[in-house]
C-alpha positions as CSV (number, residue, x, y, z in Angstrom):
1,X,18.7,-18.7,10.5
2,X,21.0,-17.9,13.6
3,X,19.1,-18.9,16.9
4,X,20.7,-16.5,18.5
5,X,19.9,-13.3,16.4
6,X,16.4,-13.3,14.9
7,X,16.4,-9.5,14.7
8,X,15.1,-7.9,10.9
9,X,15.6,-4.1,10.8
10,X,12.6,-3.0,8.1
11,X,13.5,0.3,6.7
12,X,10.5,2.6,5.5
13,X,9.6,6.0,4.8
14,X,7.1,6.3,7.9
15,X,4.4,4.3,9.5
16,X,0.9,4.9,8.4
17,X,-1.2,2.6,7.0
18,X,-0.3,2.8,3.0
19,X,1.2,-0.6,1.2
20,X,3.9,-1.2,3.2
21,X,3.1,-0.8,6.0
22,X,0.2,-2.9,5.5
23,X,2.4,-5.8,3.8
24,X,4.4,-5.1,7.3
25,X,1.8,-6.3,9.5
26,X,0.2,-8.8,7.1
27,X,3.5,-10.8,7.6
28,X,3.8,-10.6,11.2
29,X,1.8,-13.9,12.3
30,X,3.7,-15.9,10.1
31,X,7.3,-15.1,11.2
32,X,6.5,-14.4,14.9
33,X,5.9,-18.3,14.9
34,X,9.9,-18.8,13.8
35,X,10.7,-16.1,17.0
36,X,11.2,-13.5,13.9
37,X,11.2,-9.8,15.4
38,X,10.8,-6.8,13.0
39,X,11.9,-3.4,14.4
40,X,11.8,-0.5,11.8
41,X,13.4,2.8,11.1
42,X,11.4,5.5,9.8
43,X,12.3,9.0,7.9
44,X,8.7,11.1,8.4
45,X,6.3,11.4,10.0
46,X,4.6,8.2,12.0
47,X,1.3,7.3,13.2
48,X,1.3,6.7,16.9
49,X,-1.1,3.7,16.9
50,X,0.9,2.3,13.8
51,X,4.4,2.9,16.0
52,X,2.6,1.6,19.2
53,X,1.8,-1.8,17.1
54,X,4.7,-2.8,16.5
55,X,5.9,-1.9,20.3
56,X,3.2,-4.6,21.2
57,X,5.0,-6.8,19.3
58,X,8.4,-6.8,21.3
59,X,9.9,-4.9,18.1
60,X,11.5,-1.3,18.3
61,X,10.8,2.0,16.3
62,X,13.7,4.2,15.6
63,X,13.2,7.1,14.1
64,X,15.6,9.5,12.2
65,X,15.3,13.0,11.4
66,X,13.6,13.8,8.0
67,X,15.0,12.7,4.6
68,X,15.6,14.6,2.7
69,X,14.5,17.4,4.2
70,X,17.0,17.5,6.7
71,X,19.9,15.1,4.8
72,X,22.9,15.7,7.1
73,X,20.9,15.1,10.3
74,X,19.7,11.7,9.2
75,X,23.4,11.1,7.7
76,X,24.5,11.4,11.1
77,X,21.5,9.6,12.7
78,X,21.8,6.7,10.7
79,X,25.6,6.4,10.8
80,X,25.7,6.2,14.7
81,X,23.1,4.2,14.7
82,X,24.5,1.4,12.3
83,X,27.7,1.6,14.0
84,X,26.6,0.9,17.6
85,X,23.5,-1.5,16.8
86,X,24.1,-3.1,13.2
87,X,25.8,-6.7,14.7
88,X,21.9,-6.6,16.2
89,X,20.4,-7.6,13.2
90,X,20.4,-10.8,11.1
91,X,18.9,-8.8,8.0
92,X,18.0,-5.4,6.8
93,X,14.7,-5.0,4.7
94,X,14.3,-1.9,2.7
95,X,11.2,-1.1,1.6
96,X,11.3,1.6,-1.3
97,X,9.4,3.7,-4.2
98,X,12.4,4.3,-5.8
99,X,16.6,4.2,-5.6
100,X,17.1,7.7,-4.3
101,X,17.6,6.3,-0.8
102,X,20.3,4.3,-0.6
103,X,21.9,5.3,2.7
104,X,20.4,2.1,5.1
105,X,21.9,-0.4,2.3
106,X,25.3,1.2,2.5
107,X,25.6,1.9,5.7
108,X,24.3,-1.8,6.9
109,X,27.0,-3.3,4.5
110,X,29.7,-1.1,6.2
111,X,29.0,-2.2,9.6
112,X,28.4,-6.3,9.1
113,X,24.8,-6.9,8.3
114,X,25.1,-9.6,6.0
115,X,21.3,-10.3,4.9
116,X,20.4,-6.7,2.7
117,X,17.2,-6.7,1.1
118,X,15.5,-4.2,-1.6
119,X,11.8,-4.5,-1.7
120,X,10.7,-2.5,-4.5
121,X,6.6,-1.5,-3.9
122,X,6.0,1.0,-6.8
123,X,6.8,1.8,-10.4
124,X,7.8,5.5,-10.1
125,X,9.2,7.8,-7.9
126,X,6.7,10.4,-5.4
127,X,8.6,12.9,-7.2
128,X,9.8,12.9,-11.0
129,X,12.8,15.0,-10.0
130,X,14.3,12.1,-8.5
131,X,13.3,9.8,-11.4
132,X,17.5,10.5,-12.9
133,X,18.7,9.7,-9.9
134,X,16.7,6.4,-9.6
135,X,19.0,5.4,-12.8
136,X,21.8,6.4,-11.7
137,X,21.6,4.5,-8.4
138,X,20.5,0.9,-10.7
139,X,24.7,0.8,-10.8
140,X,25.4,1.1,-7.6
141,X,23.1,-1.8,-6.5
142,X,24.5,-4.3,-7.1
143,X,27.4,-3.9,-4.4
144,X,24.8,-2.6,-1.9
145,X,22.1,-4.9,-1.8
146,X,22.8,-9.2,-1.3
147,X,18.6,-9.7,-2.5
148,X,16.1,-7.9,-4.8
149,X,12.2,-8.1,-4.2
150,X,9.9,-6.8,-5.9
151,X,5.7,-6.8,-5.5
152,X,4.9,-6.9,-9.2
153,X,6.7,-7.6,-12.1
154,X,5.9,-3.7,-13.1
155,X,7.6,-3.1,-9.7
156,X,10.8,-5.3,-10.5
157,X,11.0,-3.3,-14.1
158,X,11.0,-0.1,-12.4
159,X,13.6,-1.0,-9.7
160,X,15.9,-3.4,-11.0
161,X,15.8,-3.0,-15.1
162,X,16.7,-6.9,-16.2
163,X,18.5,-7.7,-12.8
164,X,17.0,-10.7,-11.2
165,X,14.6,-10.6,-8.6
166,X,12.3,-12.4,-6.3
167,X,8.6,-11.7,-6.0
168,X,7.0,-11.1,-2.8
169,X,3.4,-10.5,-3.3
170,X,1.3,-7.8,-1.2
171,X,-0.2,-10.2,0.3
172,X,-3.6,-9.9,2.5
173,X,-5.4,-11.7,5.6
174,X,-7.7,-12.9,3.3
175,X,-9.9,-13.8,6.3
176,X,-10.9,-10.3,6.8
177,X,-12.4,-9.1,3.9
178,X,-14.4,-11.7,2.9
179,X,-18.3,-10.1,2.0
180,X,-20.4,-9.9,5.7
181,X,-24.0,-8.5,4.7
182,X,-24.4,-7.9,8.3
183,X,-21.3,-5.7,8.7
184,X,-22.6,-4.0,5.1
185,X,-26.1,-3.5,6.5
186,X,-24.8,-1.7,9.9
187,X,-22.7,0.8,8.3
188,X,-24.6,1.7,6.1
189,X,-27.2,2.6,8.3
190,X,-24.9,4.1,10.7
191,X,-24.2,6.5,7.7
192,X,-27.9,7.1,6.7
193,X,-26.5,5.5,3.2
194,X,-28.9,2.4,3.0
195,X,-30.7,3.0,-0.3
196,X,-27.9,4.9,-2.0
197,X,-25.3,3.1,-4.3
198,X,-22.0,3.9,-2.0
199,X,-18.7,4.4,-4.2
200,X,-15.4,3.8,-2.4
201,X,-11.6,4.7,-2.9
202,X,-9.1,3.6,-0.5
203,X,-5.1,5.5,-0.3
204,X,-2.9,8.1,0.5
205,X,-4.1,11.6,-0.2
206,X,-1.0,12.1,-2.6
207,X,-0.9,13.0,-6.5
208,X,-0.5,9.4,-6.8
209,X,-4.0,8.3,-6.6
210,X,-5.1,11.0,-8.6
211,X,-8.2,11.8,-5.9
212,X,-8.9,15.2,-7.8
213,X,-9.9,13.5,-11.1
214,X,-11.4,11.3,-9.0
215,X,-13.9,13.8,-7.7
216,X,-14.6,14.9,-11.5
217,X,-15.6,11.5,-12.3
218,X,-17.9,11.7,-9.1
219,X,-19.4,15.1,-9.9
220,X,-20.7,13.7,-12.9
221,X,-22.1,10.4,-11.0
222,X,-23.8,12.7,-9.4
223,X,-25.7,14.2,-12.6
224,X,-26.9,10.4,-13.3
225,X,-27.4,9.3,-9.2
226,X,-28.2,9.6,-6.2
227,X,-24.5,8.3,-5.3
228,X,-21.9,9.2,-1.8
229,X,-18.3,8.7,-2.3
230,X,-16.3,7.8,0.6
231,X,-12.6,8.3,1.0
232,X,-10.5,6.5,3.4
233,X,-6.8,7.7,3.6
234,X,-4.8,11.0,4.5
235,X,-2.0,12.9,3.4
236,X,-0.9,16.2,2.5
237,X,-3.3,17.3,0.0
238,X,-6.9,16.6,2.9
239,X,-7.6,20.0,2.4
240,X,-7.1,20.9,-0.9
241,X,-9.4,18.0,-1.8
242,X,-12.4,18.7,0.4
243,X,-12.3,22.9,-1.0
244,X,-12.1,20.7,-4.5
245,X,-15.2,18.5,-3.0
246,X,-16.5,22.4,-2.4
247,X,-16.0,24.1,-5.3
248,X,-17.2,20.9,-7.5
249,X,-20.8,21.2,-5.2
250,X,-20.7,17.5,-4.0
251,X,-19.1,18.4,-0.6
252,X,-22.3,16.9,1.3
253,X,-22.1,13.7,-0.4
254,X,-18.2,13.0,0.1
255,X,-16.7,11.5,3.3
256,X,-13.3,11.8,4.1
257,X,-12.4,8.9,6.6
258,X,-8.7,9.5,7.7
259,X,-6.9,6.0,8.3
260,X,-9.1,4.0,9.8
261,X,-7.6,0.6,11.1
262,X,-11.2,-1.7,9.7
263,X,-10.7,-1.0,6.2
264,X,-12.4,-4.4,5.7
265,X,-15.6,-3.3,7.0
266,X,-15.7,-0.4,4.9
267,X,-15.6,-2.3,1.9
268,X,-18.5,-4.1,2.9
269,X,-20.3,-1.0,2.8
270,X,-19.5,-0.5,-0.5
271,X,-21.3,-0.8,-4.0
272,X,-18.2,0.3,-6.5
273,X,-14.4,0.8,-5.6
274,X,-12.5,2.9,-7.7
275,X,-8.7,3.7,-8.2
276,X,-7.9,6.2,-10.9
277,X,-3.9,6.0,-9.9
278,X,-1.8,7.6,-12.2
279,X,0.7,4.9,-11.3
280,X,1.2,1.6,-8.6
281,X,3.9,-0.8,-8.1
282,X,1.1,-3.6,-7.5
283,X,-2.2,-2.0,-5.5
284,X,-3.2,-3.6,-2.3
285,X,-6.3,-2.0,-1.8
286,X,-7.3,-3.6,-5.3
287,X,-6.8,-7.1,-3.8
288,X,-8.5,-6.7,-1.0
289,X,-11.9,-4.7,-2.7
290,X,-11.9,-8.3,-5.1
291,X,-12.0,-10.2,-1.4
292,X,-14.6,-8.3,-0.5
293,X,-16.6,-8.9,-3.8
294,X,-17.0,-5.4,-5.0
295,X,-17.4,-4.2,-8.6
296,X,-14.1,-2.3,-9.4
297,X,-12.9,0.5,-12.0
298,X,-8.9,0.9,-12.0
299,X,-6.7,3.2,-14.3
300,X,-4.6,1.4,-16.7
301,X,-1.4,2.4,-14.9
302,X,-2.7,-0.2,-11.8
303,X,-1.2,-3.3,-13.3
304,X,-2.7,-6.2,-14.6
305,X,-1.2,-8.4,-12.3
306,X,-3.8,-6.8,-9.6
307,X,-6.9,-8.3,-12.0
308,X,-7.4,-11.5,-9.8
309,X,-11.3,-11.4,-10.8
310,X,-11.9,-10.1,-14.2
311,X,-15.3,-9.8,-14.5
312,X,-15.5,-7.9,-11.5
313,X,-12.8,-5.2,-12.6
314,X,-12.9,-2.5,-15.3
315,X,-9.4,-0.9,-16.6
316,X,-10.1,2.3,-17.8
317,X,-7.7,4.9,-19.7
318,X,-7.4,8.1,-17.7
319,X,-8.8,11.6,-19.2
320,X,-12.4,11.5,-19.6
321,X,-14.8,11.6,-16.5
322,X,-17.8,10.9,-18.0
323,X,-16.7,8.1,-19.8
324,X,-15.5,6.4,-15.9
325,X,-19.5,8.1,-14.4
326,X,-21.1,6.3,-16.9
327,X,-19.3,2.6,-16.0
328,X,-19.1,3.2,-12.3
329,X,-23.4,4.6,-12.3
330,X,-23.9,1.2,-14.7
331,X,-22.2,-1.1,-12.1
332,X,-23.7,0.8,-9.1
333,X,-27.2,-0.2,-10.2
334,X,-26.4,-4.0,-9.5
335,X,-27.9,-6.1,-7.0
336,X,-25.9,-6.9,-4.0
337,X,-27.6,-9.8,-3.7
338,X,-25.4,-11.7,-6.2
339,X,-22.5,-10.5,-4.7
340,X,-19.8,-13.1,-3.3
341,X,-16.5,-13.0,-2.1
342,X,-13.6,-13.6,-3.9
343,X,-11.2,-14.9,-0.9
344,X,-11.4,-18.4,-2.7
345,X,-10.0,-17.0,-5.9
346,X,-7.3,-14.5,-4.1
347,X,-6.0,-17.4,-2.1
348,X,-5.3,-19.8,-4.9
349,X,-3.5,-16.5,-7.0
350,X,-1.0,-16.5,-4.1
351,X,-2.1,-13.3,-2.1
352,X,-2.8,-14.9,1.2
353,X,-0.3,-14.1,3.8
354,X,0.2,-16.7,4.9
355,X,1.9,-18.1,2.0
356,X,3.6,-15.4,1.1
357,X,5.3,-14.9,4.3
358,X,6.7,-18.5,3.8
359,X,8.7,-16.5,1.2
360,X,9.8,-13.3,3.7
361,X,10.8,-15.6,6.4
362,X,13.2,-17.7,3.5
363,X,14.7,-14.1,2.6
364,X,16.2,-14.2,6.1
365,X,18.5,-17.3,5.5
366,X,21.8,-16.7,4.7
């Protein structure tokens, strides 16, 4: 890499604390020791402790009106911007759901940036009106971007078709999240949960997750347990989900943690994490709940790639809540006491950052 420019612009839709964001800061140790520094445009709305984060780390948020809400503003935006600061960067990073954005690549190609990566981190788009689009942009690719990565082969299906690609694993401080019984204990009681069997779900608040068949599934725990669900996320449908939590009568036993920055501990807390997603490009949350130890049920659409422990995770075919209540109030019932951490086995399937950001920081050579 050029000594003298070390600068990666990471594109992304905004900066909360969902997948890529998290694979973000999960690589950061590894490539601030090669003098690597990330800045990153965004296109909604930001966090501003996730923005201020990666101010500490001597890197730069620019962020561009709304897409594509407001499409010729950020046209403009993004054009002025490439043209006065592209020779700055060394690489561009893309992070994306889907090919509907396409604007960063092209204009980064236009103005000299010569590394231009596409980092695919789902397997559909947020909305299935853009899904035609997506196919139509597979053509236009090939001219745009110089490097494909993908998170999952699912991910690299979805994004590239039979193009080649590189996978980059969503990779985890595996440190973090191995099982603490003290940390598990505290909360807990801090929560008044200590005798209950605590059921967990960690994501956006988005149609993606599927939150609302979620609570079905927990309604019915309910009818067999003694059970509280906590959910740790936010997004645009918060309040349609707690009047859903209402209606469904389990309102006092749900807790809605917005994003909290110690997921890990949370996990400790819990007895059963569950992820009903009606799709995912790999998971995250997934790897890090099979760190932590936890018994786990997962929709069929999370793919099998994410199954580092086996007999700790369920797949289970969307549609019928009881069917998930009765497996999740089985697997709720078991003794913590024979619970261990899985950071062994994580770490030898390749999700520990520090390998994989062996990987990113290779991406960044011409």
């Amino acid at each position: 890499m050029n000594k003298e420019n070390k600068r990666v612009l990471h594109v992304l839709g905004h900066l909360r604390r969902g997948g890529a964001e998290i694979f973000l800061f999960n690589m950061f140790r590894e490539v601030e020791k090669r003098g690597i520094v990330f800045d990153v445009m965004t296109r909604g709305e930001n966090l501003p402790e996730v923005a201020e984060e990666i101010r500490m780390r001597g890197g730069k948020v620019i962020e561009t009106p709304r897409f594509p809400k407001h499409i010729r503003k950020n046209y403009r935006c993004m054009k002025r911007f490439f043209k006065e600061h592209g020779t700055e960067y060394r690489a561009i990073h893309v992070h994306a759901n889907s090919l509907l954005y396409l604007l960063p690549l092209r204009l980064a190609k236009k103005y000299g940036i010569p590394i231009r990566i596409l980092h695919s981190h789902n397997t559909h788009p947020e909305k299935s009106l853009y899904k035609g689009l997506h196919y139509l942009n597979r053509a236009r690719l090939g001219r745009l971007a110089t490097k494909r990565v993908a998170c999952s082969a699912a991910a690299g299906r979805w994004m590239f078709g039979k193009k080649p690609y590189e996978q980059v694993r969503n990779a985890i401080d595996v440190s973090k999240f191995v099982y603490n019984e003290q940390v598990r204990e505290k909360l807990r009681a801090q929560y008044r949960v200590s005798d209950v069997p605590v059921i967990g779900t960690v994501g956006r608040l988005e149609q993606q997750k599927n939150h609302f068949f979620l609570l079905d599934v927990f309604c019915e725990v309910r009818k067999r347990t003694d059970a509280v669900l906590f959910i740790i996320g936010e997004g645009s449908l918060e309040e349609k989900l707690k009047l859903y939590a209402k209606e469904k009568g389990v309102e006092a036993s749900v807790v809605f943690l917005k994003n909290i920055a110690n997921v890990n501990d949370y996990l400790q807390m819990m007895d059963v994490f569950v992820l009903p997603s009606l799709y995912e490009g790999l998971g995250i949350s997934v790897i890090e709940a099979q760190t932590a130890g936890l018994q786990i049920v997962i929709s069929d659409r999370v793919p099998e790639e994410a199954v580092l422990i086996p007999e700790n995770v369920r797949r289970m075919k969307l549609g019928v809540a009881e069917e998930w209540a009765e497996v999740i109030t089985e697997l709720g019932k078991r003794p913590q006491g024979t619970r261990k951490s899985g950071d062994k086995t994580v770490t030898e399937c390749g999700y520990d950052s520090a390998t994989e950001a062996k990987k990113l920081v290779k991406l960044y050579e011409l």
